[in-house]
C-alpha positions, -999 to 999 in steps of 0.1 A, spaced: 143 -264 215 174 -276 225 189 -256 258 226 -261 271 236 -281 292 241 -251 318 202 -250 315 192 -285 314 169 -299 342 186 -317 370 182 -358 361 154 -378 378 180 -400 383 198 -374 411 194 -379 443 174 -350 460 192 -339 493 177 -323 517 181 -307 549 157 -290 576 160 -255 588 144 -236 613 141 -199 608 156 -181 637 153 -143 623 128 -122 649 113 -108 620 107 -146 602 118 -149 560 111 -113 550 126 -98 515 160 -89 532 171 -119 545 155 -136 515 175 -118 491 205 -134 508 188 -169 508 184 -164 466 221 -150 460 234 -176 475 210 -205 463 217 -186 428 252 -196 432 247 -230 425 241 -249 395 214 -277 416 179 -272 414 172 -259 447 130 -259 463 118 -254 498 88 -261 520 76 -249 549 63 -276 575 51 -255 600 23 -245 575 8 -255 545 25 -248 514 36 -259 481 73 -262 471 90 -235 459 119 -222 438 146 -212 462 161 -185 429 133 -171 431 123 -142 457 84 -141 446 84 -177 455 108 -178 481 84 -153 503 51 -174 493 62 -197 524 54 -173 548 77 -185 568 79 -170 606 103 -172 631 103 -208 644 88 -222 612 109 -255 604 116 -253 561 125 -286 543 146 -274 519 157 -301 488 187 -296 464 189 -321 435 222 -318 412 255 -319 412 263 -293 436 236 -303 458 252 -312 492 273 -276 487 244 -258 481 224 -271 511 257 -263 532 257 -229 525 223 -221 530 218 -239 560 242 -214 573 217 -184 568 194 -196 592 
């Protein structure tokens, strides 16, 4: 099936950007602050996953809240978080900013 462009896949061929955040909420990644993290990340058209390296953990899709709290993340856990598209430097911009 054939999906629009709007829905395609970002290209192997795109760099993946990435940046590292440390989370600096008292009470670590919880459901409020991760709400803001997927609005946000939402807003862009780049495929957008995190990690967290203060544990182990697989990457995860930043759109998605179910995933998003699977890091676990706690305050002072560093997160690599990788955006790949053409919004991708934007999008890692902005969230940066939440933590």
């Amino acid at each position: 099936m054939n999906r629009p462009p709007s829905e395609e896949k970002p290209n192997a061929a795109d760099p993946c950007h990435t940046v590292t955040v440390t989370v600096s909420d008292p009470l670590g990644l919880h459901l409020r602050t991760g709400k803001d993290v997927v609005r946000i990340a939402s807003q862009f058209e780049a495929e957008i996953t995190a990690e967290n390296l203060s544990r182990t953990s697989n990457r995860v899709d930043v759109k998605s809240i179910l995933q998003l709290m699977q890091l676990q993340a706690r305050k002072g856990h560093v997160l690599l978080i990788c955006a790949q598209g053409p919004d991708a430097p934007a999008a890692l911009n902005a969230l940066s900013q939440l933590f």
